[in-house]
C-alpha positions as CSV (number, residue, x, y, z in Angstrom):
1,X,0.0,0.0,0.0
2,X,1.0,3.4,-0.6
3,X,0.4,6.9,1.3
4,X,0.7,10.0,-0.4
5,X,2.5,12.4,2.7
6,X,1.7,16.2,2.1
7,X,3.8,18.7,4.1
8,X,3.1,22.7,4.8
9,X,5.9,23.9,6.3
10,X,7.7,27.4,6.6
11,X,9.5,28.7,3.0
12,X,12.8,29.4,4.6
13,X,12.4,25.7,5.6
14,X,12.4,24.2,2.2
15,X,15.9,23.5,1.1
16,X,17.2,22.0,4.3
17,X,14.3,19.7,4.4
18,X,14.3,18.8,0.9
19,X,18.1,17.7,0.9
20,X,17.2,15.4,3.8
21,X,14.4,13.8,2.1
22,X,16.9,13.3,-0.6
23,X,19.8,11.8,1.5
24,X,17.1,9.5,3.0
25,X,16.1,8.2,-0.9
26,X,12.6,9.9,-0.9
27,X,12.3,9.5,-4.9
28,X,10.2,12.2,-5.8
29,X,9.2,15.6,-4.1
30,X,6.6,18.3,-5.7
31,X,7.6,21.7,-3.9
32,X,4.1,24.0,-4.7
33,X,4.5,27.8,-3.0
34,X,0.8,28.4,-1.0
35,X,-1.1,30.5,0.6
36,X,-3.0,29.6,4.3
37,X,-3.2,29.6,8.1
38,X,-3.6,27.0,10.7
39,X,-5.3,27.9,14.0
40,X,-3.5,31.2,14.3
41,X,-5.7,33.1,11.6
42,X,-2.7,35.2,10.4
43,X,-1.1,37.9,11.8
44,X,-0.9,40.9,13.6
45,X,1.6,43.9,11.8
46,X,2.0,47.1,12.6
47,X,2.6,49.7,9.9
48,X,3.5,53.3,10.1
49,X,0.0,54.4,11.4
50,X,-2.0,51.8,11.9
51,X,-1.9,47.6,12.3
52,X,-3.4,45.4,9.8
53,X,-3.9,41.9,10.0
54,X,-2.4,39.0,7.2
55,X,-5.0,36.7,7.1
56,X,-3.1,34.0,4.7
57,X,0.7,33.6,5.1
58,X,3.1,32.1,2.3
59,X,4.1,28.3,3.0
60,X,5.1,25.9,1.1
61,X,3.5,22.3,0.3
62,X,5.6,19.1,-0.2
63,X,3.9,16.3,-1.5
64,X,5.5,12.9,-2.0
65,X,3.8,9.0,-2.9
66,X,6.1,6.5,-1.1
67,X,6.1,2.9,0.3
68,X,3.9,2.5,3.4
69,X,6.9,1.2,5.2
70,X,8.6,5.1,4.7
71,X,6.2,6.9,6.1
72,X,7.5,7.1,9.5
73,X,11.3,8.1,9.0
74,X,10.0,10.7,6.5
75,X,7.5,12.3,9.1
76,X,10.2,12.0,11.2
77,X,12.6,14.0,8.6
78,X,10.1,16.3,8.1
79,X,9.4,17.4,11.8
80,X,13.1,17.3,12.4
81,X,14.3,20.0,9.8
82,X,10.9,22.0,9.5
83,X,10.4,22.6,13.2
84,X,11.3,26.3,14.5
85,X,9.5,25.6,17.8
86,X,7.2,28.7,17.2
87,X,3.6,28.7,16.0
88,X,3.3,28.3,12.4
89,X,6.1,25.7,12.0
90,X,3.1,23.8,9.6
91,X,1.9,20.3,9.3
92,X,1.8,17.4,8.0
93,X,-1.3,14.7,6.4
94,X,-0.8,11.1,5.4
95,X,-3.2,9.8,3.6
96,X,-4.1,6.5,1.5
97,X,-3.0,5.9,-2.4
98,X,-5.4,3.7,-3.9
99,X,-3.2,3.0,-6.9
100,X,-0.4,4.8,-8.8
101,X,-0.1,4.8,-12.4
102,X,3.0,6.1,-14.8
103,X,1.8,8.2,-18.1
104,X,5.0,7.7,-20.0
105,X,5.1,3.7,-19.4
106,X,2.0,2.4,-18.2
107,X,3.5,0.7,-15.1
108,X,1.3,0.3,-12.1
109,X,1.7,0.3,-8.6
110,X,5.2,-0.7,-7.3
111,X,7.1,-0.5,-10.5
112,X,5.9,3.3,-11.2
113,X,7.0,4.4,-7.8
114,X,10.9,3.9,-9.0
115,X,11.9,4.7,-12.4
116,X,15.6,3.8,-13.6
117,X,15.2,5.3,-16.8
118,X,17.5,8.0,-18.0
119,X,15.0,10.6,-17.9
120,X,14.7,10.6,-13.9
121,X,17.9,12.5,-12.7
122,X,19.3,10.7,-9.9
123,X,21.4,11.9,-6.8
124,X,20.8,15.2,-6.6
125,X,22.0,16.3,-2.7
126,X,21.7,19.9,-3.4
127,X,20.4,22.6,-5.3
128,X,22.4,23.7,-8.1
129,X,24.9,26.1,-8.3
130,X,24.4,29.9,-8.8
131,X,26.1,30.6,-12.0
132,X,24.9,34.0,-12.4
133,X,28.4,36.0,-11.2
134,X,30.0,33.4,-13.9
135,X,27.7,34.5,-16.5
136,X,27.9,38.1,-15.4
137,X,31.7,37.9,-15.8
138,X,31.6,36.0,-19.1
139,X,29.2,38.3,-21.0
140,X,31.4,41.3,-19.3
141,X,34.2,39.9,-20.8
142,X,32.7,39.2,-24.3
143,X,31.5,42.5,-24.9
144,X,34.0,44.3,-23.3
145,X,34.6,47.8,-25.3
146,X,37.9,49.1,-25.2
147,X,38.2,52.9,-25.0
């Protein structure tokens, strides 16, 4: 059986807990930017002559299909690197798969969970590298106009 395990967790929080679900071989993460609030309805700000309210903060929702087996050290990763210890940390829902189908091959269940295929990049522990002061540099050099 599988579960599908949806996380809402803090922005800031989403790299560090995305590399652990990678070095723990989750096999597939979706990473969608939300809107919401839990039980504390927003909150409070204060501007330059008033407050206002902010009744839906930005979060971010992780959503993952894996083994029923996985569920526990990934709820376990999850709490781990998300928490802040401060309201609004997130949460997190497990719920049944009934069945889980591949477009591109037709596979079913088991088989369309983990894809060796060249397609799937595999090992990714980080994000990648910011190239743009490379880029900056190289276009600087191309273009360079000499006086």
């Amino acid at each position: 059986m599988f579960k599908k395990v949806e996380a809402y967790i803090r922005n800031e929080k989403l790299a560090d807990v995305r590399s652990a679900l990678v070095d723990i071989g989750v096999p597939a993460i979706d990473a969608v930017e939300v809107q919401g609030h839990g039980r504390q309805t927003g909150i409070r700000l204060a501007g330059r002559h008033s407050s206002y309210t902010v009744d839906t903060l930005p979060r971010t929702r992780l959503t993952m299909v894996v083994g029923e087996e996985e569920v526990s050290q990934i709820v376990e990763t999850i709490r781990e690197r998300a928490a802040t210890g401060r309201q609004g940390d997130g949460a997190i829902y497990i719920c049944p798969v009934e069945t889980l189908i591949r477009i591109s091959t037709g596979e079913e269940g088991a088989d369309a969970l983990v894809y060796e295929g060249d397609i799937d990049i595999q090992g990714i522990r980080s994000s990648p590298p910011d190239l743009s002061d490379f880029f900056a540099f190289y276009l600087e050099r191309k273009y360079r106009i000499d006086e």
